[in-house]
C-alpha positions as MATLAB code, in Angstrom:
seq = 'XXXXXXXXXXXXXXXXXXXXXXXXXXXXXXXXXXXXXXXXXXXXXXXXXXXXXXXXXXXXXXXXXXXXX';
ca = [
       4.194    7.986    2.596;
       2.718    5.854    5.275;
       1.186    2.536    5.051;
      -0.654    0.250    7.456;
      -1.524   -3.031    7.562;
      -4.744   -3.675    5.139;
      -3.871   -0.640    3.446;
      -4.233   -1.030   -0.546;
      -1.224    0.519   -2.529;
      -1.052    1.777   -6.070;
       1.536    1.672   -8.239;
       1.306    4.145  -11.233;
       2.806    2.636  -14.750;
       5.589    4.843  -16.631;
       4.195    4.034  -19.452;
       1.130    5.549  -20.877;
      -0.312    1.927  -22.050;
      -0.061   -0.200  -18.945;
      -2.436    0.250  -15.833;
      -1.854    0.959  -12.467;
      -0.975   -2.037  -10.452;
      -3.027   -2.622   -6.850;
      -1.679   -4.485   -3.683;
      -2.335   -5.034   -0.149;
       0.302   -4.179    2.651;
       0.503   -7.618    4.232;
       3.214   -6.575    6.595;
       5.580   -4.123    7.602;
       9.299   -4.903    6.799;
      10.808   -1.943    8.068;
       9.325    1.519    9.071;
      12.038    3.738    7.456;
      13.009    3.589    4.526;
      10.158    2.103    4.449;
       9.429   -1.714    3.181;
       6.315   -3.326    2.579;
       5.195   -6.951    1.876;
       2.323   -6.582   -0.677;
      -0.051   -9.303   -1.762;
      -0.440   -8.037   -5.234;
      -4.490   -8.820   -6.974;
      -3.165  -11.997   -9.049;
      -2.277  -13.526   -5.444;
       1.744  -13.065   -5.908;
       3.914  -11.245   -2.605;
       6.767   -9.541   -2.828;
       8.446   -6.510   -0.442;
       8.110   -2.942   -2.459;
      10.606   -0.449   -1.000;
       7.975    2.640   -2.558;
      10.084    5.416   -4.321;
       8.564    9.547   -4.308;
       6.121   10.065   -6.053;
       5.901    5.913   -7.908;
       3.122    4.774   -5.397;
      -0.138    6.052   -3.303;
      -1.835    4.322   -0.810;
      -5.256    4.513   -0.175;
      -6.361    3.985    3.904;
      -8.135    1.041    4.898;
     -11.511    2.400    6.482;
     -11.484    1.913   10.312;
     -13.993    2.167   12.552;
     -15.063    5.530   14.136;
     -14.416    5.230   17.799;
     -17.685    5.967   19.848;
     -18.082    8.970   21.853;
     -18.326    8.964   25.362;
     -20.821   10.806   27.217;
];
């Protein structure tokens, strides 16, 4: 799993009656293992090192790049 910069990342609960929890990669710790600083939706940071199969992470949309002709 590879994150970017603006990327959003989900954590998935182990247990059935807590909900997933959503972040955005802030920064970059390290690239492998890789470490992420995530600003978490109630405004908190803190560096996730994402285990297999714990966490997605959903692209941030970029631009299409123009073609040339």
């Amino acid at each position: 799993m590879i994150g970017n910069v603006g990327d959003t990342i989900v954590i998935e609960s182990e247990r059935a009656d807590a909900t997933a929890r959503k972040g955005v990669i802030e920064r970059i710790v390290r690239e492998q293992p890789p470490r992420y600083e995530i600003r978490w939706e109630d405004g908190h940071t803190s560096i996730l090192a994402p285990s297999a199969g714990s966490a997605s992470i959903e692209q941030k949309k970029r631009p299409r790049a123009k073609a040339k002709r």
